[in-house]
SEROGU-676792 format. One record per residue (C-alpha): x, y, z; residue in three letters. Coordinates in steps of 0.02 Angstrom, whole numbers. Example, Ala and Ser with C-alpha at 12.3 -4.5 7.8 and 13.67 -1.06 7.14 Angstrom:
% residues 2
      c1      c2      c3  res
     615    -225     390  ALA
     684     -53     357  SER
//
This chain:
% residues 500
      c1      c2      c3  res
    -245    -539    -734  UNK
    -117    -585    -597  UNK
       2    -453    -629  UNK
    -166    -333    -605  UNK
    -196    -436    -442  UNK
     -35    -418    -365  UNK
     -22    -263    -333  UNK
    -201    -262    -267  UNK
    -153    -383    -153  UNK
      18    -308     -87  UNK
     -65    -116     -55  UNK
    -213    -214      59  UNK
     -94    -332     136  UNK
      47    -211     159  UNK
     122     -40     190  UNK
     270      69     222  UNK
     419     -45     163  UNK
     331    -213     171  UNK
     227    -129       8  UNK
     381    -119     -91  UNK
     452    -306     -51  UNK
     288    -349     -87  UNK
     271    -305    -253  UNK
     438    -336    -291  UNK
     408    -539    -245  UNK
     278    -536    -359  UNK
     387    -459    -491  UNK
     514    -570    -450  UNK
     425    -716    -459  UNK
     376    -707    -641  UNK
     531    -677    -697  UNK
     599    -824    -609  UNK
     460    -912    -693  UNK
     544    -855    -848  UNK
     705    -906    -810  UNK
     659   -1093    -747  UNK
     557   -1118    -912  UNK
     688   -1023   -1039  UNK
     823   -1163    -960  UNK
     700   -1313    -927  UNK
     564   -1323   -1074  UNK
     695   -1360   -1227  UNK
     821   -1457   -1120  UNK
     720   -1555   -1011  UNK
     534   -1560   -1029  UNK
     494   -1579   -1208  UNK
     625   -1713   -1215  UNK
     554   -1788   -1068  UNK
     385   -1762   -1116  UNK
     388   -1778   -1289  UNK
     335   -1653   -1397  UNK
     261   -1469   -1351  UNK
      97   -1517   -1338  UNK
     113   -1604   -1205  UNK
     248   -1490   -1137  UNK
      87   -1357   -1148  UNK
       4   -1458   -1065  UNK
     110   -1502    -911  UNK
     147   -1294    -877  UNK
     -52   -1279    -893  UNK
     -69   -1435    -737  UNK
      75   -1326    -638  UNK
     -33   -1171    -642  UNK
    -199   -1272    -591  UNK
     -98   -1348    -433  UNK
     -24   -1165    -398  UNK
    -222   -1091    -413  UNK
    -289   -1216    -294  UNK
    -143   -1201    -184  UNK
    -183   -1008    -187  UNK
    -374   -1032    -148  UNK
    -329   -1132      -3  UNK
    -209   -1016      97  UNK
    -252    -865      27  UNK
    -335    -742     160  UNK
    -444    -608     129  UNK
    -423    -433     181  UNK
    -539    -304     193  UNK
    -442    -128     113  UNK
    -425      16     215  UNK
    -488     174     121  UNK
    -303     266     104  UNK
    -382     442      51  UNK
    -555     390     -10  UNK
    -667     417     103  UNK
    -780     246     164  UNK
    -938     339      56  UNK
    -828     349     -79  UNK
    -791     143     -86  UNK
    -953     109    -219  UNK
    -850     233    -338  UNK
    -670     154    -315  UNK
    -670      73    -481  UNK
    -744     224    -582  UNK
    -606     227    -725  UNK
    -656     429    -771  UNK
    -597     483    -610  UNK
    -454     370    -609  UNK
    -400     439    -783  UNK
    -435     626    -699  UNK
    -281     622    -596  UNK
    -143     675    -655  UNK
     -18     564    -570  UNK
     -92     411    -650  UNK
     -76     468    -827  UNK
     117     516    -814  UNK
     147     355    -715  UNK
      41     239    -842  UNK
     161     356   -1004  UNK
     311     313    -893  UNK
     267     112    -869  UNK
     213      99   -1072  UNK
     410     174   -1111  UNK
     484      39    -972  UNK
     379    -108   -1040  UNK
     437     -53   -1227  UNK
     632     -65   -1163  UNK
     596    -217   -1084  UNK
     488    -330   -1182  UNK
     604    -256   -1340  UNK
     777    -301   -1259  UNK
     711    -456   -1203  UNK
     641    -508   -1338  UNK
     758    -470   -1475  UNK
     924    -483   -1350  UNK
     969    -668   -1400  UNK
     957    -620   -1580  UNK
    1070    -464   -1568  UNK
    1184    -563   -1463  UNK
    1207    -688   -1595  UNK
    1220    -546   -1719  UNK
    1368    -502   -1639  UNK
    1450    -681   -1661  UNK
    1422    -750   -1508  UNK
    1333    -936   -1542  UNK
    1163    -989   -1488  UNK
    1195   -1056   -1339  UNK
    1320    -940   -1250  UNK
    1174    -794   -1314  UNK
    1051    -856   -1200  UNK
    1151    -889   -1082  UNK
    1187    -692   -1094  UNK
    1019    -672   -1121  UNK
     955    -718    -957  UNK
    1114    -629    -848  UNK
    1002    -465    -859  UNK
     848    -563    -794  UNK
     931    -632    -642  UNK
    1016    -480    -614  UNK
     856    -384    -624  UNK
     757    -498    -492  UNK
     908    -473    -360  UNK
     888    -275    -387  UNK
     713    -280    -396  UNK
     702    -347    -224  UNK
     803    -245    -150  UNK
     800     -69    -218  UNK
     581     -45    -178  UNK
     609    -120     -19  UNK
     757     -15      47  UNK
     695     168     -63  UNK
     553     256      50  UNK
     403     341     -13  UNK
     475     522     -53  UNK
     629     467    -131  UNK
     531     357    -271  UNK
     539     460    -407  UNK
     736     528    -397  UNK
     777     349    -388  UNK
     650     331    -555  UNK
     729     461    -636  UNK
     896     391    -613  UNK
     845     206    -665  UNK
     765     281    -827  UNK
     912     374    -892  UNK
    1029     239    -875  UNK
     917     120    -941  UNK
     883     208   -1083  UNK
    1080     249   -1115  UNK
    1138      90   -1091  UNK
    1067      11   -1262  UNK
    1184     103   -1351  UNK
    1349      20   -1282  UNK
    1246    -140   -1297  UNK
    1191    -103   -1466  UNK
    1354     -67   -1551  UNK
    1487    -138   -1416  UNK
    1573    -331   -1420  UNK
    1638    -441   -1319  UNK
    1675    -372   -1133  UNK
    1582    -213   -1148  UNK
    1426    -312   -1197  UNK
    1427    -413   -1055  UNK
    1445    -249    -938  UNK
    1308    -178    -995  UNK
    1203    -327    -990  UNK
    1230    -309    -811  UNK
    1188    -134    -787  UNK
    1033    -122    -895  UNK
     962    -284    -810  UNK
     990    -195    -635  UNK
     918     -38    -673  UNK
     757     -78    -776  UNK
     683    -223    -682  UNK
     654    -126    -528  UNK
     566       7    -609  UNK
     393     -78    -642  UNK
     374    -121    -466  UNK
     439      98    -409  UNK
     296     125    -529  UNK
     141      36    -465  UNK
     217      95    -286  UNK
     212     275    -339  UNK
      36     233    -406  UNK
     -18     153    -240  UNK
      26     302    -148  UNK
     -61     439    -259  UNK
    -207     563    -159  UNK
    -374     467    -242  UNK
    -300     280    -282  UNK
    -249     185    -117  UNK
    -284      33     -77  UNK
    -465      56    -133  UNK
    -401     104    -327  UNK
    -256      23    -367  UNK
    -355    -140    -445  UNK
    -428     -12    -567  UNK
    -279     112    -569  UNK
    -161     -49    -582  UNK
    -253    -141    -765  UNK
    -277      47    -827  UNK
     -61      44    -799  UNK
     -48    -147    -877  UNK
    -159     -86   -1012  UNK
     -63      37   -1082  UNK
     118     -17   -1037  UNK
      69    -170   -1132  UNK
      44     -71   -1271  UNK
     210     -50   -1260  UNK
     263    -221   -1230  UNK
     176    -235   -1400  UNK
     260    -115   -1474  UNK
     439    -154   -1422  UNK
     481    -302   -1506  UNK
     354    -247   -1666  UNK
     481     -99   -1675  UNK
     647    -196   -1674  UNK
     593    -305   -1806  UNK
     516    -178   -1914  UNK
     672     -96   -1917  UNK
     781    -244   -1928  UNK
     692    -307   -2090  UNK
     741    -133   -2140  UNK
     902    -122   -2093  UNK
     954    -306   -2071  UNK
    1006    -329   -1886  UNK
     934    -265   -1707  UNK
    1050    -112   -1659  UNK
     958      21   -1726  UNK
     801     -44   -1669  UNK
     859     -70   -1495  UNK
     937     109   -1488  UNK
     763     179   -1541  UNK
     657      91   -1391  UNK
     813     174   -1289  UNK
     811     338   -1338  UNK
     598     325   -1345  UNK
     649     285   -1142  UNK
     748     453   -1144  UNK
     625     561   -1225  UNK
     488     496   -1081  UNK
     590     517    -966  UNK
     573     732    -926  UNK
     378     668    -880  UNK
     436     584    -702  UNK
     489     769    -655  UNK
     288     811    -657  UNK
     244     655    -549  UNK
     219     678    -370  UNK
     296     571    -235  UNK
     173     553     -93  UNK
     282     550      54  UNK
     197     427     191  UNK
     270     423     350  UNK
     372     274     380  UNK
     283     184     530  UNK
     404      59     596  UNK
     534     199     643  UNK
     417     328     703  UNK
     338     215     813  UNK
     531     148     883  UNK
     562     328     908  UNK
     413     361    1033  UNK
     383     195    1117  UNK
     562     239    1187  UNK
     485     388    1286  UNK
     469     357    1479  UNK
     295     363    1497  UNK
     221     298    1334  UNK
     143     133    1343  UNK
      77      54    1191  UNK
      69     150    1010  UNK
     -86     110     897  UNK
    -121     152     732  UNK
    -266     141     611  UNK
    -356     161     457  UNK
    -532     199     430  UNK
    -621      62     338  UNK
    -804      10     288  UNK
    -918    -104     389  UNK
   -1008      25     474  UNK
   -1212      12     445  UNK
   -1247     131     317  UNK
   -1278     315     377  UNK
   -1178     290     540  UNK
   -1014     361     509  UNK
    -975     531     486  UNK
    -812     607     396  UNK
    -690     578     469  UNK
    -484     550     443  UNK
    -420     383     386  UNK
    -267     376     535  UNK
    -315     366     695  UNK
    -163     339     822  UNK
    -184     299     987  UNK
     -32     339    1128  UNK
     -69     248    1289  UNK
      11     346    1414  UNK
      65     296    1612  UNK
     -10     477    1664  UNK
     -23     665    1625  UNK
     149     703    1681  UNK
     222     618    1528  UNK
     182     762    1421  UNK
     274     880    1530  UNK
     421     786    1539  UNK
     578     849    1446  UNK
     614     694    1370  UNK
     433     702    1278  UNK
     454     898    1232  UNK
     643     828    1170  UNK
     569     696    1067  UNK
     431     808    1008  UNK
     539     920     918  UNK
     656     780     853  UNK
     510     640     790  UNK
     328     751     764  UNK
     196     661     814  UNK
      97     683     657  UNK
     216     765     522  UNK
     163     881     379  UNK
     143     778     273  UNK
      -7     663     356  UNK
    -113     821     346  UNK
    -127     803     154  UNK
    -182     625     173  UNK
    -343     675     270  UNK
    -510     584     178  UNK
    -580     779     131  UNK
    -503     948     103  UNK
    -593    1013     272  UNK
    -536     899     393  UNK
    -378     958     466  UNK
    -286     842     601  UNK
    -350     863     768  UNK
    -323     775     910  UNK
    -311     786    1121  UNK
    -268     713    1279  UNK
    -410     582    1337  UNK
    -425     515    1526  UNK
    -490     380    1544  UNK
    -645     368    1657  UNK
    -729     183    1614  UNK
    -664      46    1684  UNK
    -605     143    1829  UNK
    -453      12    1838  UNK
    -322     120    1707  UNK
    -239     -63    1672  UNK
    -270    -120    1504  UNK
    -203    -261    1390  UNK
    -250    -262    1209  UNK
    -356    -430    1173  UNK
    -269    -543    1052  UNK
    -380    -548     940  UNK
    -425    -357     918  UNK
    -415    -320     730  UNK
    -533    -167     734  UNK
    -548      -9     822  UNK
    -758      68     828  UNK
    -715     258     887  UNK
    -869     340     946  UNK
    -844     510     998  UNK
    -980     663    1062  UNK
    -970     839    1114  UNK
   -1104     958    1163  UNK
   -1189     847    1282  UNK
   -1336     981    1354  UNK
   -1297     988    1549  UNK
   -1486     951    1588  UNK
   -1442     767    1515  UNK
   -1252     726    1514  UNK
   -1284     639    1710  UNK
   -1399     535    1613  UNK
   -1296     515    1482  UNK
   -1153     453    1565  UNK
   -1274     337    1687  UNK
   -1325     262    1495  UNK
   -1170     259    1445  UNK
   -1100     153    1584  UNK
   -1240      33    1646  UNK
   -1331      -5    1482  UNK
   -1264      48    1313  UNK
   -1088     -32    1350  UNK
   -1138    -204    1447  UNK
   -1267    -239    1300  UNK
   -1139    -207    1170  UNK
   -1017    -316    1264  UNK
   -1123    -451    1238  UNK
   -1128    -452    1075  UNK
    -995    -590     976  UNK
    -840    -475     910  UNK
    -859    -327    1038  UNK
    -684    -372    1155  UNK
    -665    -218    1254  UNK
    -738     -51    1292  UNK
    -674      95    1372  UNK
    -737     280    1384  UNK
    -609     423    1401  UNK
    -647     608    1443  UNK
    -535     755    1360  UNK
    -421     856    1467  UNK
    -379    1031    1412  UNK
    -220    1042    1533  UNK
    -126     990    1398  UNK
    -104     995    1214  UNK
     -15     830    1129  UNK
      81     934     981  UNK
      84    1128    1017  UNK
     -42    1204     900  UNK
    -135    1050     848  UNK
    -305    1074     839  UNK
    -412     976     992  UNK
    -578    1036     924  UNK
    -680     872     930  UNK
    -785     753    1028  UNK
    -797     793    1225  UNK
    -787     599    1263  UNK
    -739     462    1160  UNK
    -784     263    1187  UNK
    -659     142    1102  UNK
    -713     -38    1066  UNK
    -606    -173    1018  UNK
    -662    -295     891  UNK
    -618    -454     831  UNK
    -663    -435     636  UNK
    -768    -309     547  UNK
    -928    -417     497  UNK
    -999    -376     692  UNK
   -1136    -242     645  UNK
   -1204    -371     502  UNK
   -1206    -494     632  UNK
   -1393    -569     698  UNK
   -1339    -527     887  UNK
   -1307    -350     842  UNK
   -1477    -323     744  UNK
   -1568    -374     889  UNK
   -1485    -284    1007  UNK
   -1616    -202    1124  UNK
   -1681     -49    1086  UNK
   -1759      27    1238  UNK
   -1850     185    1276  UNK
   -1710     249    1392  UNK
   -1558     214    1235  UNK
   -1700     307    1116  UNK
   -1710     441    1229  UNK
   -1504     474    1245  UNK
   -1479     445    1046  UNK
   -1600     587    1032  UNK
   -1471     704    1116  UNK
   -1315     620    1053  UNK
   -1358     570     867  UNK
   -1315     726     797  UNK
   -1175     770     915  UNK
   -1047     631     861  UNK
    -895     677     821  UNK
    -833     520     793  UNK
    -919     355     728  UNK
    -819     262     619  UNK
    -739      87     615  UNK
    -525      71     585  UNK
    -414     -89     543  UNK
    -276    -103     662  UNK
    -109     -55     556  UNK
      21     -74     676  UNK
      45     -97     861  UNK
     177     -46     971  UNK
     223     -82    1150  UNK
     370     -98    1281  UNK
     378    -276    1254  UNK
     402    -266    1077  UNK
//
């Protein structure tokens, strides 16, 4: 169940880099659970203890301490929609549609062949070390040399390898995994020890390039991956059934491990040809994107988002799950040759962000806003803004848009204001002098209202439900309802600004 969690966890906590490290520490810190009871249990708590009941019974008080330890600084986090679409959040666990996509069956084949190397090596490695001559305590010694080579690798190679270059770097770990258990199989002495270090560097990482090719798959997200994640553990741990069953059938056959071991390697090998097929969703790594532009005279404060539930139901409308926001000193910025210059170098939305849009019909668009309420342009993001509510119409008939505005201004955004959670508001009008990325699309809303807010419970809250409703708002929202263009709430990803 935790090793389902995790990776739950990470993908709504995390992205870009941070996703990988992640899951790796969560990885990591089962195997060093491994390690500390593999070297403690025989050596110092049964003797301490006892006998192995109690021994049982001391690792079952540890994980007690470590569950209330978790319920008490754990946090909650509510999961943007990656490329399910907020509608499309009372389906996220529907295992049919999970099982539909292709990328999740080759990645759940590819993580039952890693957990059959793994759990078979490990399992049966003291026993063909000793095979070998080497004497009980010396093999697991050896034994554990892969694991805490694997948990230093495993750290490092999914946080440093970027979405995009997942599955070469699969590809690579799988083959020499899966060759490697021959040398160990039928090598001695220094050779064996070599190897033990290789194949303990390339397979532990794997599991945790896996899940993160997984995570990043059109139709999982952060909304699947609990699902997508125990279908994976379900079927790899078929294979870390299967491992071990298939060493010892074959060593009661045969009398020792090698052959065994060389056939849950070359199982590895014969999988392998199926990472080819997968597809690496290259996401757009944030932190240097952001670096790039906030370096641009002009450009104030970078914002990005991710569209998330907690609108009242029937409110939003489709809409894309980024939303970045470039505060800008003026107009002039986008003429400026150091803009065009960093335009062409660092695209403001690349290629690849328009295959990440929540439907097949919405295509990026976007456009230069002015801002028009407060009149003051100065504008510090509150502290505590967590969420973004976009609101966005175009169309407004010209025998009502001087009303509308008037509403706009003197009643619809002082009453919301009031309300707990609503931080800031601010209305912007587009500009057609200029266009942010040259043939972007700025089809869209006519004038867009951004509020700032604290946390994402504020429509569900009593002082929103009673918000007055009065004959003049009832008379606008006649005009506007069907004119948004935007309505939809976003969870603040990443900020950016001069300061930082």
């Amino acid at each position: 169940m935790i090793s389902v969690g995790s990776p739950k966890v990470a993908s709504m906590w995390f992205s870009g880099r941070q996703r990988g490290m992640a899951t790796s520490v969560s990885f990591a810190g089962s195997i060093l659970g491994s390690i500390i009871g593999m070297a403690l249990t025989s050596a110092v708590v049964v003797p301490l203890l006892g006998n192995w009941r109690l021994a049982f019974l001391f690792y079952g008080a540890l994980t007690v301490v470590a569950t209330i330890v978790w319920l008490l600084l754990a946090r909650n986090h509510v999961p943007g929609t990656d490329d399910v679409r907020v509608q499309d959040q009372e389906r996220a666990g529907n295992l049919k549609g999970i099982i539909a996509i292709d990328n999740v069956k080759l990645i759940v084949v590819l993580g039952f062949s890693v957990f059959l190397l793994n759990h078979g090596l490990r399992n049966w490695l003291p026993v063909l070390l000793i095979e070998k001559g080497v004497s009980e305590a010396n093999a697991g010694f050896m034994a554990a040399i892969p694991m805490v080579i694997g948990m230093i690798t495993m750290l490092v190679i999914p946080s440093v390898v970027k979405s995009g270059y997942r599955k070469p770097t699969v590809i690579i770990l799988l083959i020499i995994a899966g060759v490697t258990v021959i040398p160990l199989a039928l090598g001695q002495g220094a050779v064996v020890l070599v190897f033990l270090v290789i194949s303990g560097a390339v397979r532990q990482p794997l599991n945790s390039l896996l899940l993160l090719l997984l995570m990043d798959t059109k139709g999982i997200g952060s909304a699947r991956i609990g699902a997508a994640g125990g279908l994976f553990f379900a079927i790899s741990e078929i294979g870390g059934f299967g491992g071990p069953f298939i060493v010892g059938v074959l060593r009661d056959i045969t009398g020792d491990a090698q052959l065994g071991i060389i056939v849950i390697g070359l199982v590895m090998l014969v999988l392998t040809p199926l990472t080819f097929k997968v597809t690496d969703y290259k996401i757009r790594d944030d932190d240097v994107h952001s670096k790039e532009w906030i370096s641009c005279p002009g450009i104030k404060t970078i914002r990005r988002f991710e569209l998330t539930p907690g609108m009242p139901e029937g409110w939003d409308v489709p809409a894309p799950r980024h939303l970045i926001v470039y505060e800008l000193t003026g107009l002039d910025v986008l003429a400026s040759n150091e803009y065009k210059t960093l335009a062409e170098k660092v695209p403001l939305c690349p290629p690849e962000m328009d295959k990440l849009t929540s439907t097949d019909t919405l295509k990026l668009t976007g456009g230069v806003f002015q801002q028009i309420i407060p009149e003051n342009q100065e504008y510090e993001i509150p502290a505590e803004a967590s969420y973004l509510l976009a609101v966005g119409h175009a169309g407004i008939p010209d025998e009502v848009e001087e009303e509308y505005h008037a509403w706009y201004n003197t009643e619809h955004i002082p009453a919301y204001l009031e309300i707990p959670g609503f931080l800031s508001a601010r209305r912007f009008q587009r500009t057609d002098q200029h266009t942010p990325v040259p043939g972007l699309s700025v089809t869209g809303a006519d004038y867009v209202a951004l509020y700032d807010l604290s946390n994402n419970q504020v429509f569900g809250s009593p002082e929103f439900k009673v918000r007055g409703v009065t004959p003049w708002s009832t008379r606008i929202r006649s005009y506007t309802w069907q004119r948004r263009k935007m309505n939809n709430l976003y969870k603040s990803m990443l900020t950016k600004n001069t300061k930082t």
